[in-house]
N, C-alpha and C positions, 0 to 999 in steps of 0.2 A: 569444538564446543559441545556444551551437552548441560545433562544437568548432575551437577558434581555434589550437590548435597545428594541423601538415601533417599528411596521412595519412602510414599506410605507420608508424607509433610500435607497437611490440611491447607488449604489456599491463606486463609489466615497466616500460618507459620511461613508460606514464604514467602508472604506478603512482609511479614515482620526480616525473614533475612535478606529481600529486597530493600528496605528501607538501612539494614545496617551497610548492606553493602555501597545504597548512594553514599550515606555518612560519610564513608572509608573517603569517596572517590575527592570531597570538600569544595569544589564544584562542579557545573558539566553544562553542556551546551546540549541541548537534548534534536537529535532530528525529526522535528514535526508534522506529520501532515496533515493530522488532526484527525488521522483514524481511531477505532476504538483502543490499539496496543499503545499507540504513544501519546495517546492523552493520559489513559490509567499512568503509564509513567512519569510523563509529564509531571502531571497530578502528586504523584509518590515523590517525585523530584523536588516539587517546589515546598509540600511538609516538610521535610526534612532539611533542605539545604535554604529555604526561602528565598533572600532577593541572588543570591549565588547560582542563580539556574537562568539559563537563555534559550528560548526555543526559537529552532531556527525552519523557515518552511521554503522550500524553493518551489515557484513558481514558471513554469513553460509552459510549450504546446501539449506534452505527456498530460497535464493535471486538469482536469476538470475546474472553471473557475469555483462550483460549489465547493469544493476541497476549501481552497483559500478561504471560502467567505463561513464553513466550519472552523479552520483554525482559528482564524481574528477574533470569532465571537467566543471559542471555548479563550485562549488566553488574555479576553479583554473580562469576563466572567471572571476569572479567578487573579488578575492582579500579575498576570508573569508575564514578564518580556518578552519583546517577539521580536523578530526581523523576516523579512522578508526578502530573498534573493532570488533573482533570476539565474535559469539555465539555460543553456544552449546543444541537448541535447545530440540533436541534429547535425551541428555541425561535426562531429565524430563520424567519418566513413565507417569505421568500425560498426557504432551504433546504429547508421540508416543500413547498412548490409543485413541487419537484424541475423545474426548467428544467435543458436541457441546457449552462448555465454554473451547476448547484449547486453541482462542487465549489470554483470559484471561493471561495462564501461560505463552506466551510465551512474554507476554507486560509485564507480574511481571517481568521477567527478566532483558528483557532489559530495562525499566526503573529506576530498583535496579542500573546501570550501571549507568545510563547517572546520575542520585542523587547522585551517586559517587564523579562520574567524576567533575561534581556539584561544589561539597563540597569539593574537593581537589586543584580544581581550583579558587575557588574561584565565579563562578557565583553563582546570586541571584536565579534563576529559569530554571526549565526545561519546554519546552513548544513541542508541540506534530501538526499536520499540520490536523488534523481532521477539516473537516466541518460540518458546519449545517445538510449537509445532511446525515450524515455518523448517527444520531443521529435516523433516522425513519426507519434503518436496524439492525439486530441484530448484535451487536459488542460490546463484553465482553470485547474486549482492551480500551474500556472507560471504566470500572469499575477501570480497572487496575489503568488506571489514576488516577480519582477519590482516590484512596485509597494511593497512591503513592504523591496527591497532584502534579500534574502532569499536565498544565494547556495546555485547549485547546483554542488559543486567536481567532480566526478563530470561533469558536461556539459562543463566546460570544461577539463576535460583529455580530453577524445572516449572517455570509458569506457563498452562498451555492457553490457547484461547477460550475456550470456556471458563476459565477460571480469569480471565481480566474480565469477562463481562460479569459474570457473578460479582467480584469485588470490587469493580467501578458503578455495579447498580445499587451494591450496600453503601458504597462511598456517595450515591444518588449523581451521579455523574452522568450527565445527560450523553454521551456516548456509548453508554453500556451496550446499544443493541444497533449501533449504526454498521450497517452493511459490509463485508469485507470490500477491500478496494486492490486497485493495480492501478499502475500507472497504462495509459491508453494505447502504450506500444506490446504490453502484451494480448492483446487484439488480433498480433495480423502472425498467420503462420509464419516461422523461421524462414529466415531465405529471404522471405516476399521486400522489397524495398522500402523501409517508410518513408511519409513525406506531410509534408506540415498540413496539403489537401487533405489525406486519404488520414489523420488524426481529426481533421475537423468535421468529414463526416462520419465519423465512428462517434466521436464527443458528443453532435447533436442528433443522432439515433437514440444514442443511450439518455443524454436529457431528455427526448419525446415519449420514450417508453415510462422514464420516472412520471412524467407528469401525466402518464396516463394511470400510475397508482403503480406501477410494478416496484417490487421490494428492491429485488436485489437482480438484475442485468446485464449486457453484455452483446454488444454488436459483433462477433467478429469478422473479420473483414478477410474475406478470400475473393480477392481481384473484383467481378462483378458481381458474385453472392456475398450476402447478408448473413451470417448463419447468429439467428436468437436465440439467447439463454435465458432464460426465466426460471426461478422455483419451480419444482416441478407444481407442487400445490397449485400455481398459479398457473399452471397450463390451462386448465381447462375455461379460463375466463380469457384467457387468449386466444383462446379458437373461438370465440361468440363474432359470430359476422362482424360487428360494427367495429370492435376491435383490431381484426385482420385486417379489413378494410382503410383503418387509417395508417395504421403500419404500412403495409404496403403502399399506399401513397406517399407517404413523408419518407418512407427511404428511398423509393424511387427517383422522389425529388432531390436526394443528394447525391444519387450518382450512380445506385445499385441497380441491377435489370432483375437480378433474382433474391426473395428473400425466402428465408428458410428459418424453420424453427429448427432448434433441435431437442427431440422428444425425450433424453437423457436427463434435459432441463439443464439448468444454472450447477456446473459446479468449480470450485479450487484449479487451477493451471491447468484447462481442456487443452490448452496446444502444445503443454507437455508429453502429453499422449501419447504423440508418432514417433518418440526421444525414446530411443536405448542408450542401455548405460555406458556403451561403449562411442555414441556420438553427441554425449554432452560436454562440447568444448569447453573448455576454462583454461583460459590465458596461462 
């Protein structure tokens, strides 16, 4: 995949052969989770195709319930269908072994779903909110794709993420600047075994730091250490005593003995780090 139009296209213009390209597809089931990439599509989706678009959002242990209670309100806002499906992550050895191709298994999944869903309802396509940029980081959930025929219309019009928030905040879309996300298993270094405990205290660390104002976060979970990601900006209100202080309480109370910031701060796949090119499995 890539972006097969030229460079040098204004966000506009591909915003415009985005929208020819939904046309083409007549309808599609869109994968939602109500981040900022697949709402803008979302969004793109339902101008153009209107009641002929269904977004679908699966729900597990992986998701934050806030995700869910974003999605409901962005497609109850704008009039488009929803469903809601549960996953079962977990039950996949594959996926609790967490190998650095887990999310691979866990996009076979849910994409075996949404081509269902598909094909029982009657759309034409299932299409996924991936960017361009999502392309120059390791993410086996595009193979999945790829193999599921699973299209990413976002990649192949060269839309990177900067350019969905710029055009979902001229579109006034109230996700224009909501936080990038992950699902909660990429948390815990490869190897490390997940389990539906060691997701629900990662889940409500990362909820206790939101509600302490932090932007954008991140628990990860290395056995009995905590290791925090914050903005870096937002470091240094993280170090203020009373801060640290409650941090370290409420993570202790779920299960950690050490917590740890890391001074790097908050960024894109830290646990792809320790991954050379030659031991990133893919099925």
């Amino acid at each position: 995949m890539g972006n097969k139009y030229k460079e040098g296209l204004s966000p506009e213009e591909k915003e415009k052969r985005l929208k020819g390209l939904l046309r083409g597809y007549g309808s599609v089931v869109v994968a939602f989770s109500g981040g900022a990439d697949s709402s803008y599509l979302l969004y793109i989706a339902q101008l153009v195709l209107k009641d002929k678009v269904l977004a679908v959002t699966a729900q597990s242990s992986l998701y934050p319930q806030h995700h869910l209670k974003r999605a409901k309100d962005f497609t109850h806002r704008y009039g488009i269908a929803h469903t809601v499906i549960a996953t079962n992550e977990l039950a996949s050895p594959q996926f609790r072994s967490n190998p650095p191709s887990r999310c691979y298994y866990c996009k076979i999944e849910l994409f075996t779903r949404l081509k269902e869903i598909a094909a029982e309802k009657g759309y034409n396509v299932v299409v996924d909110g991936s960017n361009l940029d999502d392309t120059s980081d390791f993410r086996p959930g595009l193979k999945a794709a790829q193999e599921l025929k699973v299209l990413s219309p976002l990649i192949d019009v060269g839309i990177i993420k900067d350019e969905v928030r710029y055009l979902s905040r001229k579109a006034g879309l109230p996700t224009w600047n909501f936080p990038s996300s992950a699902c909660l298993a990429s948390r815990f270094p490869y190897h490390a075994t997940i389990t539906g405990e060691k997701l629900k205290a990662v889940n409500q660390g990362e909820d206790f730091l939101r509600k302490l104002g932090f932007q954008q976060v991140r628990v990860r979970h290395h056995g009995d250490v905590a290791r925090i990601e914050v903005l870096s900006s937002e470091i240094p209100r993280f170090l203020a005593s009373l801060v640290v202080e409650k941090v370290v309480k409420k993570l202790k109370s779920l299960g950690y003995k050490y917590i740890t910031l890391d001074l790097q701060g908050y960024r894109t796949g830290s646990m792809n780090e320790v991954l050379k090119t030659s031991s990133k499995e893919i099925p």
